[in-house]
Residue, then its C-alpha position, 0 to 999 in steps of 0.5 A: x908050576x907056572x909064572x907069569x907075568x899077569x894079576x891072579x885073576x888073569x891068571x885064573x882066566x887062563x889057568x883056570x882051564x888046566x889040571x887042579x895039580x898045576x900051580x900058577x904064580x902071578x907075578x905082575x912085576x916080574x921080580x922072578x923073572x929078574x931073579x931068573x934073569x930072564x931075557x927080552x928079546x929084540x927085534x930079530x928075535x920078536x920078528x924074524x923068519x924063525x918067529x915068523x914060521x913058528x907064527x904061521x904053524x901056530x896059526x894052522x893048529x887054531x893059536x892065535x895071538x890073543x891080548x897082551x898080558x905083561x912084557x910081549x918082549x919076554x923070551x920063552x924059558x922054561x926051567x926043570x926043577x926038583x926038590x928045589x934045584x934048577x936041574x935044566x933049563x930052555x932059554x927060547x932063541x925066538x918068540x916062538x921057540x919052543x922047548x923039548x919038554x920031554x928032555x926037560x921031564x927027563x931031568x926032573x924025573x932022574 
Protein backbone atom coordinates (compact mmCIF):
# COMPACT_ATOMS: atom_id res chain seq x y z
CA UNK A 1 0.00 0.00 0.00
CA UNK A 2 1.22 3.34 -1.11
CA UNK A 3 0.27 7.06 0.56
CA UNK A 4 0.71 9.89 -0.78
CA UNK A 5 0.45 13.23 -0.84
CA UNK A 6 -1.60 14.00 -4.40
CA UNK A 7 -5.33 14.07 -5.67
CA UNK A 8 -6.59 10.19 -6.98
CA UNK A 9 -6.14 11.14 -10.44
CA UNK A 10 -2.08 12.27 -9.69
CA UNK A 11 -1.89 9.24 -8.41
CA UNK A 12 -3.18 7.11 -11.33
CA UNK A 13 -0.54 9.28 -13.14
CA UNK A 14 1.97 7.40 -11.47
CA UNK A 15 0.35 4.20 -9.80
CA UNK A 16 -1.08 3.46 -12.59
CA UNK A 17 2.06 1.90 -14.30
CA UNK A 18 2.72 -0.61 -11.25
CA UNK A 19 1.27 -4.29 -10.47
CA UNK A 20 -2.73 -4.39 -10.25
CA UNK A 21 -1.96 -5.80 -6.27
CA UNK A 22 -0.31 -2.39 -5.28
CA UNK A 23 -2.97 -0.11 -3.57
CA UNK A 24 -2.33 3.91 -3.75
CA UNK A 25 -4.32 6.06 -1.17
CA UNK A 26 -4.46 9.51 -1.75
CA UNK A 27 -4.04 11.85 0.67
CA UNK A 28 -4.02 15.47 -0.29
CA UNK A 29 -4.10 16.58 3.17
CA UNK A 30 -1.68 14.70 4.80
CA UNK A 31 -3.90 13.79 7.53
CA UNK A 32 -2.15 10.24 7.56
CA UNK A 33 0.99 11.69 7.35
CA UNK A 34 0.05 13.78 10.65
CA UNK A 35 -1.38 10.66 12.45
CA UNK A 36 2.18 8.76 11.37
CA UNK A 37 3.85 11.97 12.48
CA UNK A 38 5.72 12.11 9.74
CA UNK A 39 8.90 14.37 9.79
CA UNK A 40 9.60 17.53 7.40
CA UNK A 41 13.04 17.97 7.11
CA UNK A 42 15.02 20.91 6.96
CA UNK A 43 17.38 22.26 5.22
CA UNK A 44 20.39 20.00 6.03
CA UNK A 45 18.41 17.75 5.26
CA UNK A 46 16.63 18.69 1.73
CA UNK A 47 20.32 19.88 0.63
CA UNK A 48 23.09 18.30 2.38
CA UNK A 49 26.13 16.36 0.83
CA UNK A 50 24.20 13.10 1.62
CA UNK A 51 20.85 14.28 -0.22
CA UNK A 52 23.29 15.75 -2.76
CA UNK A 53 25.14 12.28 -3.53
CA UNK A 54 21.84 10.49 -3.24
CA UNK A 55 20.67 13.35 -6.12
CA UNK A 56 23.56 12.76 -8.41
CA UNK A 57 23.13 8.58 -8.17
CA UNK A 58 19.82 8.96 -8.72
CA UNK A 59 20.40 11.07 -11.77
CA UNK A 60 23.02 8.47 -13.19
CA UNK A 61 20.35 5.70 -13.32
CA UNK A 62 17.74 7.96 -15.39
CA UNK A 63 15.42 9.58 -12.04
CA UNK A 64 15.37 12.90 -12.30
CA UNK A 65 13.23 15.23 -10.37
CA UNK A 66 9.93 15.72 -11.66
CA UNK A 67 6.94 18.37 -10.74
CA UNK A 68 6.24 18.55 -7.23
CA UNK A 69 3.04 16.86 -5.73
CA UNK A 70 2.58 17.73 -2.07
CA UNK A 71 4.88 18.61 0.60
CA UNK A 72 8.57 18.66 -1.09
CA UNK A 73 9.79 18.79 2.62
CA UNK A 74 8.15 15.52 3.74
CA UNK A 75 10.97 12.94 4.88
CA UNK A 76 10.92 9.52 3.07
CA UNK A 77 9.12 6.73 5.59
CA UNK A 78 8.14 3.73 4.98
CA UNK A 79 6.37 1.40 7.33
CA UNK A 80 6.02 -2.52 7.59
CA UNK A 81 2.75 -3.84 8.45
CA UNK A 82 0.82 -7.02 9.07
CA UNK A 83 -2.37 -7.76 10.01
CA UNK A 84 -2.61 -4.43 10.79
CA UNK A 85 0.16 -3.72 13.03
CA UNK A 86 3.14 -1.31 12.33
CA UNK A 87 5.88 -4.18 13.00
CA UNK A 88 8.93 -1.97 11.45
CA UNK A 89 9.58 1.20 10.06
CA UNK A 90 12.49 3.60 8.12
CA UNK A 91 12.43 7.16 9.10
CA UNK A 92 14.78 8.67 6.08
CA UNK A 93 17.60 10.99 7.64
CA UNK A 94 17.75 12.84 4.18
CA UNK A 95 15.52 13.59 1.05
CA UNK A 96 17.42 11.10 -0.39
CA UNK A 97 17.47 8.15 1.97
CA UNK A 98 16.51 5.08 1.29
CA UNK A 99 15.36 2.09 3.15
CA UNK A 100 16.35 -1.59 3.45
CA UNK A 101 13.28 -2.96 1.79
CA UNK A 102 14.20 -6.51 2.08
CA UNK A 103 14.92 -5.89 6.25
CA UNK A 104 11.41 -4.30 6.09
CA UNK A 105 9.73 -7.43 4.11
CA UNK A 106 11.55 -9.33 6.69
CA UNK A 107 9.56 -8.22 9.37
CA UNK A 108 6.42 -8.44 7.55
CA UNK A 109 6.79 -12.01 6.27
CA UNK A 110 7.80 -13.60 10.34
Amino acid sequence: MFVYQGTPEQGEMFFGRLDGAAVAIADPDAELYAAFDIARGGMREMFGLASWKAGVRATMKGNLINRKIGDAWTMPTVFAVRHAAVVGEFRGTHAGDHPDVGALFAEVTQ
